[in-house]
Each structure stands twice: as C-alpha cells, then as structure tokens.
C-alpha positions in Angstrom: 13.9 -2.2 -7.9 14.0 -5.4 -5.6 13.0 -3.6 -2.9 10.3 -1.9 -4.4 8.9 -5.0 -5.5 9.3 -6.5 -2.3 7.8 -4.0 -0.1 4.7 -3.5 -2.8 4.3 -7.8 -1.9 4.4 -7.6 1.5 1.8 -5.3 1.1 -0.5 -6.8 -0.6 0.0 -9.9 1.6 -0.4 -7.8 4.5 -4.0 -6.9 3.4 -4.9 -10.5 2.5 -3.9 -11.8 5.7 -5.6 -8.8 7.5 -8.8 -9.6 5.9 -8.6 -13.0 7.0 -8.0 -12.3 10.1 -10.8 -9.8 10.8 -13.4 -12.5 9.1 -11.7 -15.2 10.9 -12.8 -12.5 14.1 -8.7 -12.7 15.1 -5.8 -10.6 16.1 -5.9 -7.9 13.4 -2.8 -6.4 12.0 -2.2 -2.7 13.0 -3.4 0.2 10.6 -0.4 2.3 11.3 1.4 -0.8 9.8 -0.4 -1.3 7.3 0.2 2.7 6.2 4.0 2.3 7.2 4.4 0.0 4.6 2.7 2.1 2.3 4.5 4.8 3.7 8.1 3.3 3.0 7.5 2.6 -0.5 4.3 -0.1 -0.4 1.7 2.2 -1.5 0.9 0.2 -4.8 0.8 -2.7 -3.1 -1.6 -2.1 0.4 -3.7 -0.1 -2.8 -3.8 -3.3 -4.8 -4.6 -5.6 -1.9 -7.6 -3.3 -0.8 -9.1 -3.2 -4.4 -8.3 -7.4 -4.8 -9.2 -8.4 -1.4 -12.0 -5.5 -1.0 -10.6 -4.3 2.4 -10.3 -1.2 4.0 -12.3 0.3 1.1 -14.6 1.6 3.5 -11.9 3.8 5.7 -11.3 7.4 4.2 -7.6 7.3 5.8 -7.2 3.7 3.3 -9.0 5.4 0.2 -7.8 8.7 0.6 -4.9 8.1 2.4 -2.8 5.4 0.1 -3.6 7.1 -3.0 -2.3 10.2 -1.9 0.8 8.7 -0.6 1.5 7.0 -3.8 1.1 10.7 -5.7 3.3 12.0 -3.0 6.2 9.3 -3.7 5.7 9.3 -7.3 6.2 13.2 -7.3 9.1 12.5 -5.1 10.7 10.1 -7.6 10.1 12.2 -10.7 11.4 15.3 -8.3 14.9 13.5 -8.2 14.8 11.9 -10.9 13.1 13.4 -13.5 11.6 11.0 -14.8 8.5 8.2 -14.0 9.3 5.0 -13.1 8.8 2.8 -16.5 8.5 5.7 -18.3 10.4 6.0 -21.3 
C-alpha cells in the first residue's frame, strides 16, 4: 500500500511540475516517464494530476492511454486477487 501511495504522488507531482515547466517554456519532463510511472503502478495519480492541473488533456495517448492502463491494472489486481482494492 505505501508504494502505491507513493508512486500515485509522484505522479501527480510529476504532472505539476511538467506543466510548470512547459509554461515556464523549460526542460520538459519525458512522456515515456510520465507513462512509466503510470505504467508501474501510478496510473491514478498522472490521471489525477492531468484532470487537477489540466495537462496532457489534449494528448489521446494521456486520455486514452492512462485510463486504460488503470483498467488494465485494476483487472490485474482483481485477477490475483479477487477482489478490488477498498472493496469490501
């Protein structure tokens, strides 16, 4: 669970300080980081950090792409688990 938590947070963090960056017209943080994180378990949080911050909510891989991933590791969890997280 603390890793989950902490790799949803660095997410979402990870979006902020992309979207100051690109209207600060600086280095920009990778998208294939960005969709690692998602990728190892951040999904949540890159998702809530584009809806907060209202970034990436342009780019078909972001609005497509993180939402599927999060289905994909939800159905993964329930798969081995048999259960949703926080379900009860």
């Amino acid at each position: 669970m603390i890793y989950l938590i902490s790799v949803n947070a660095l997410g979402c963090l990870l979006m902020l300080l992309d979207k100051q960056f690109a209207i600060r017209h600086r280095w920009r943080i990778p998208e294939a980081t960005l969709l690692s994180v998602a990728a190892i378990g951040g999904s949540f949080g890159i998702w809530l950090g584009m809806r907060l911050f209202r970034h990436k909510t342009k780019k078909p891989l972001f609005t497509l792409g993180v939402p599927l991933i999060f289905a994909a590791q939800l159905a993964l969890y329930y798969f081995f688990n048999g259960t949703l997280p926080f379900s009860s």
